[in-house]
C-alpha positions in Angstrom: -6.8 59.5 69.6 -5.1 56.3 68.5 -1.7 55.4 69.5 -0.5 55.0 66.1 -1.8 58.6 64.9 0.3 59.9 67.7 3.2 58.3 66.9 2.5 59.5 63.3 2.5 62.7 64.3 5.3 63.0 66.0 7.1 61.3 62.9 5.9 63.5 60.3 7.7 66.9 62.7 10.7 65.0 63.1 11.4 64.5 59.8 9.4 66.6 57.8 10.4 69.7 60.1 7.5 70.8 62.5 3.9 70.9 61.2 0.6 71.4 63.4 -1.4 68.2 62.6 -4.5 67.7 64.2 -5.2 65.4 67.6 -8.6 64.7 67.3 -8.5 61.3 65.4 -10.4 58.7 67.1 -10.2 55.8 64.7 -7.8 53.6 63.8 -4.6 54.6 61.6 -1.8 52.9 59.6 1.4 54.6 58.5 4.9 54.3 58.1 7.9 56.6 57.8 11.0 55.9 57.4 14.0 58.9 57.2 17.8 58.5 55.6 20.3 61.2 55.3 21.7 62.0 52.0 24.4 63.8 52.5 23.2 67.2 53.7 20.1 66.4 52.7 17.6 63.7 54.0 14.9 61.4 52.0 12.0 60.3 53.6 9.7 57.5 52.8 5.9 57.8 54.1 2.6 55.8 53.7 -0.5 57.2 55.1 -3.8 57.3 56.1 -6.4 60.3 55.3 -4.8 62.8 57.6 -4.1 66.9 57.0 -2.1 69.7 58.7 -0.3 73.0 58.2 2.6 74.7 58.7 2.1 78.2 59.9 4.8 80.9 62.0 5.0 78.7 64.8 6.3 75.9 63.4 8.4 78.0 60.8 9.9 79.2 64.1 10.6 76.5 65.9 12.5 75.2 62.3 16.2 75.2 62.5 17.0 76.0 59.2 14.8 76.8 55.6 15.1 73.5 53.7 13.5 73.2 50.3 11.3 70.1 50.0 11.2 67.7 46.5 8.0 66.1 47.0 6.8 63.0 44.5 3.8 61.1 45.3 4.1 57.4 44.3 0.2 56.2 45.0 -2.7 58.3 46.2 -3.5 62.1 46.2 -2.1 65.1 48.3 -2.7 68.2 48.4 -1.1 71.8 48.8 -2.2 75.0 49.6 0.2 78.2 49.8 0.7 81.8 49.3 0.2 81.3 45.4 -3.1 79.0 45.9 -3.2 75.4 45.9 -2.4 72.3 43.4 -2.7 68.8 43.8 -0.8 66.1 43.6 -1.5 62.4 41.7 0.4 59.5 41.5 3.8 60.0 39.3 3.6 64.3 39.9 5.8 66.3 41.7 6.6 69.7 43.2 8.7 71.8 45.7 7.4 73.4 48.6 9.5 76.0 50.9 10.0 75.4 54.8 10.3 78.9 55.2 6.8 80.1 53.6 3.5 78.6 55.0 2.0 75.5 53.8 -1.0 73.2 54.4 -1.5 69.8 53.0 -4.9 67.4 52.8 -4.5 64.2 51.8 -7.9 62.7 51.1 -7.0 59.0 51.3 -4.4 56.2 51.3 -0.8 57.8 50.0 2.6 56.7 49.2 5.0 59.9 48.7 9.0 60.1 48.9 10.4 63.6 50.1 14.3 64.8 49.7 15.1 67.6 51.8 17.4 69.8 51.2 19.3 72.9 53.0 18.6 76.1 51.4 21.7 76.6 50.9 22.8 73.9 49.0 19.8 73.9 47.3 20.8 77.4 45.8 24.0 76.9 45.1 22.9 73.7 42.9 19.9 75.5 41.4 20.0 79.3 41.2 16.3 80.3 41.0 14.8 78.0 43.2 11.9 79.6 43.5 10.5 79.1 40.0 10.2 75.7 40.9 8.4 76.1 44.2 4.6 75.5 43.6 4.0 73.9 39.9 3.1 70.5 39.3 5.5 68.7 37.3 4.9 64.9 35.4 7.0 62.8 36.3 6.6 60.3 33.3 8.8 62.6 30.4 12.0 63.5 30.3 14.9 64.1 32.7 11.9 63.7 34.9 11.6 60.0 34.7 15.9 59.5 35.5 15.0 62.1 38.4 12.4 60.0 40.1 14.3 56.8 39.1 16.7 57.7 41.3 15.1 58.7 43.9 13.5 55.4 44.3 16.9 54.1 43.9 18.1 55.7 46.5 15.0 54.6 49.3 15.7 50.8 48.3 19.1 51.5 48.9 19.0 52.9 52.0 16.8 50.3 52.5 19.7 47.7 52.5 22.5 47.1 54.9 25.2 49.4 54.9 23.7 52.5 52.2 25.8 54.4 50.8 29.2 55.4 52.0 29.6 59.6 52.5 31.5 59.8 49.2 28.4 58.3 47.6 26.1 59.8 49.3 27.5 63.4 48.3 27.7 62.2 44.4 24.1 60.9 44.5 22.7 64.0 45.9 24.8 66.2 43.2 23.4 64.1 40.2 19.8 64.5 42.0 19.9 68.3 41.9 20.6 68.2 38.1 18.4 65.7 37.0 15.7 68.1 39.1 17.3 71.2 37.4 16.6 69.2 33.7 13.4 68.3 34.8 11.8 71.5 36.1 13.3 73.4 33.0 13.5 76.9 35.0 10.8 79.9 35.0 6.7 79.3 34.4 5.9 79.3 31.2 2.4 81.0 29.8 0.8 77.7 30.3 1.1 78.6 34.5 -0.6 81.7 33.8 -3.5 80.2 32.0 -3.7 77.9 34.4 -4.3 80.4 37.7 -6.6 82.5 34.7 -8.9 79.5 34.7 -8.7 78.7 38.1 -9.7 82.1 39.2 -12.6 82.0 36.6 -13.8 78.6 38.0 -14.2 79.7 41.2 -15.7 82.7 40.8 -18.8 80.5 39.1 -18.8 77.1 41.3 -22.4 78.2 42.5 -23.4 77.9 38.7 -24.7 74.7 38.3 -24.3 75.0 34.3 -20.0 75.5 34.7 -18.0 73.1 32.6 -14.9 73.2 30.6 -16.8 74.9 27.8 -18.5 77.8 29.4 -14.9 78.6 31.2 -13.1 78.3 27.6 -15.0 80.6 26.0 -15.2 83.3 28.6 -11.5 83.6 28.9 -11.2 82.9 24.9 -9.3 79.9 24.3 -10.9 76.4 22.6 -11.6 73.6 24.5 -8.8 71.6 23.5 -6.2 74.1 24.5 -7.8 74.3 28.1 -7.7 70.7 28.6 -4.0 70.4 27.4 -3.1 73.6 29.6 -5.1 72.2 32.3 -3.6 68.7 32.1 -0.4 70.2 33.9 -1.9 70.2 36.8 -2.5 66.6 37.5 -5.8 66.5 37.0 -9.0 67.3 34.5 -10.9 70.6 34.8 -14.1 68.3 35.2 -13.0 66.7 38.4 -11.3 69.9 39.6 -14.9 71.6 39.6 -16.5 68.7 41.3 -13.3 68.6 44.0 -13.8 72.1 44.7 -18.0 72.2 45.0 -17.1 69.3 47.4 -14.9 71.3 49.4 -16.9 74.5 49.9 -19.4 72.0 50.9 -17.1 70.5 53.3 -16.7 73.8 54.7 -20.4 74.7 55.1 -21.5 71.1 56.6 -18.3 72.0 59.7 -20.0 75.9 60.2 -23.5 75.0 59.8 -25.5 71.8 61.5 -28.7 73.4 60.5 -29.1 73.7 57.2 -30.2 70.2 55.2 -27.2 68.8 53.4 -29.5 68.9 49.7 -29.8 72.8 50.0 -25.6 73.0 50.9 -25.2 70.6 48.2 -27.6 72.7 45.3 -25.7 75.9 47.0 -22.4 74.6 45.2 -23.7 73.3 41.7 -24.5 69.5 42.8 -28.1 69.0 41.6 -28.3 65.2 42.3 -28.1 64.1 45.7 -26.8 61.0 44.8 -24.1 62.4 42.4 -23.0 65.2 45.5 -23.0 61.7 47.8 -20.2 59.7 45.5 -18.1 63.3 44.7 -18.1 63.6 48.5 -17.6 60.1 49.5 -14.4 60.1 46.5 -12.8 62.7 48.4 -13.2 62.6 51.9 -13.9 58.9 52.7 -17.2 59.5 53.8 -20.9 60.2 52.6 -21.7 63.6 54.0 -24.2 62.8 56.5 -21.7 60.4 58.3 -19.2 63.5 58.1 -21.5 65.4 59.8 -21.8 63.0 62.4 -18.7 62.4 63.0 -17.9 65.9 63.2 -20.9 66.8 65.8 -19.1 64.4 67.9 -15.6 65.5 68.0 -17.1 69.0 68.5 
């Protein structure tokens, strides 16, 4: 395991909270994170490498208090999973994850991300329903959105500088944050959630399908094409790619559990019927070609 992985590591549970991150990297890694307090709260700057990890009852335990976490991904990709499934992240989205509920993330390659923590407490008594708020996808380029993330890059080049902001300040600027992120979530899912988590669940269900697209899943839950992509659009990403994202990952899966079987019948398994098509989707998402994955992960093993 390389030095700077382990230092990551030990970054990320210091001022993230604890999370269980893996310790079998063996090559090379660059990161950087750098954590301010903000008042109560704290905001935390971090750059990446591919990396995952999780937070399960251990390290919920070992947490000294249930913070809520205002995640916004600058550059790159990340990815949640949770008790109400999982959503992804793109550059300019955000979302609010829960210390006190489990939580995994992935992310598939280089990332730039800015987190505010936040007591629960506070966090509550700013914003009364908090957990509308906590696994959606938000844009971050309308609205009382863009002021929200404006300042919270504000406030990282400011901390940044010599001397910050003085207590007063700090307590003002983490106030105005809260509202701006009140305006900008706009309170309880709408329908468009539902839809959503209705083609999502209809998706998977027929990944194996090589003939799935966005037309086939519009007209079996009875919407046009057009409304599925603007519903869909919400999420950060296109139904198309979320397909191919998701084939790649149940092939992930099957290439850890099974070194037998050829990577072309895993691949046909999951809709993919070019190898060379299955071989960039993979390559896009994990940073490999598949047979170097599996390679690499007959070694570790």
């Amino acid at each position: 395991m390389s030095q700077q992985y382990d230092r990551f590591r030990d970054a990320v549970s210091a001022t993230h909270l604890p999370w269980d991150l893996p310790s079998n990297r063996r090559r090379p890694f660059a990161a950087e994170v750098r954590a301010r307090e903000l008042a109560a709260a704290s905001l935390i700057a971090c750059a990446c490498d591919p990396c995952h990890g999780q937070r399960r009852a251990p390290e919920i335990a070992r947490s000294e208090r249930a913070m809520y976490g205002v995640l916004y991904v600058v550059s790159g990709r990340e990815r949640l999973g949770h008790g109400r499934g999982e959503l992804e992240l793109g550059a300019g989205t955000f979302t609010v994850w829960d210390s006190s509920a489990p939580l995994r993330f992935d992310v598939p390659g280089p990332l730039r991300k800015l987190t505010l923590l936040v007591p629960e407490a506070v966090f509550a008594a700013a914003l009364p329903r908090p957990q509308a708020m906590v696994g959606r996808v938000f844009d971050a380029s309308t609205g009382a959105a863009v002021l929200l993330l404006s300042q919270l890059r504000a406030l990282d080049t400011l901390h940044r500088r010599a001397g910050g902001l003085a207590p007063a300040e700090q307590e003002a600027a983490l106030r105005s944050t809260l509202d701006l992120l009140g305006a900008a979530t706009g309170g309880e899912p709408d329908d468009a959630t539902s839809l959503v988590a209705e083609i999502v669940r209809h998706a998977r269900a027929q990944l194996s399908d090589p003939l799935l697209d966005a037309n086939r899943i519009a007209d079996a839950i009875g919407i046009s094409r057009r409304q599925l992509d603007r519903v869909f659009a919400t999420t950060g990403s296109t139904i198309t790619r979320w397909i191919w994202r998701e084939r790649a990952e149940r092939c992930r899966k099957a290439i850890l559990l099974d070194s037998r079987t050829s990577l072309l019948t895993i691949a046909a398994r999951w809709g993919f019927a070019e190898a060379s098509h299955f071989t960039r989707v993979f390559r896009r998402e994990y940073g490999l070609g598949p047979r170097a994955y599996r390679e690499r992960a007959l070694r570790v093993r």
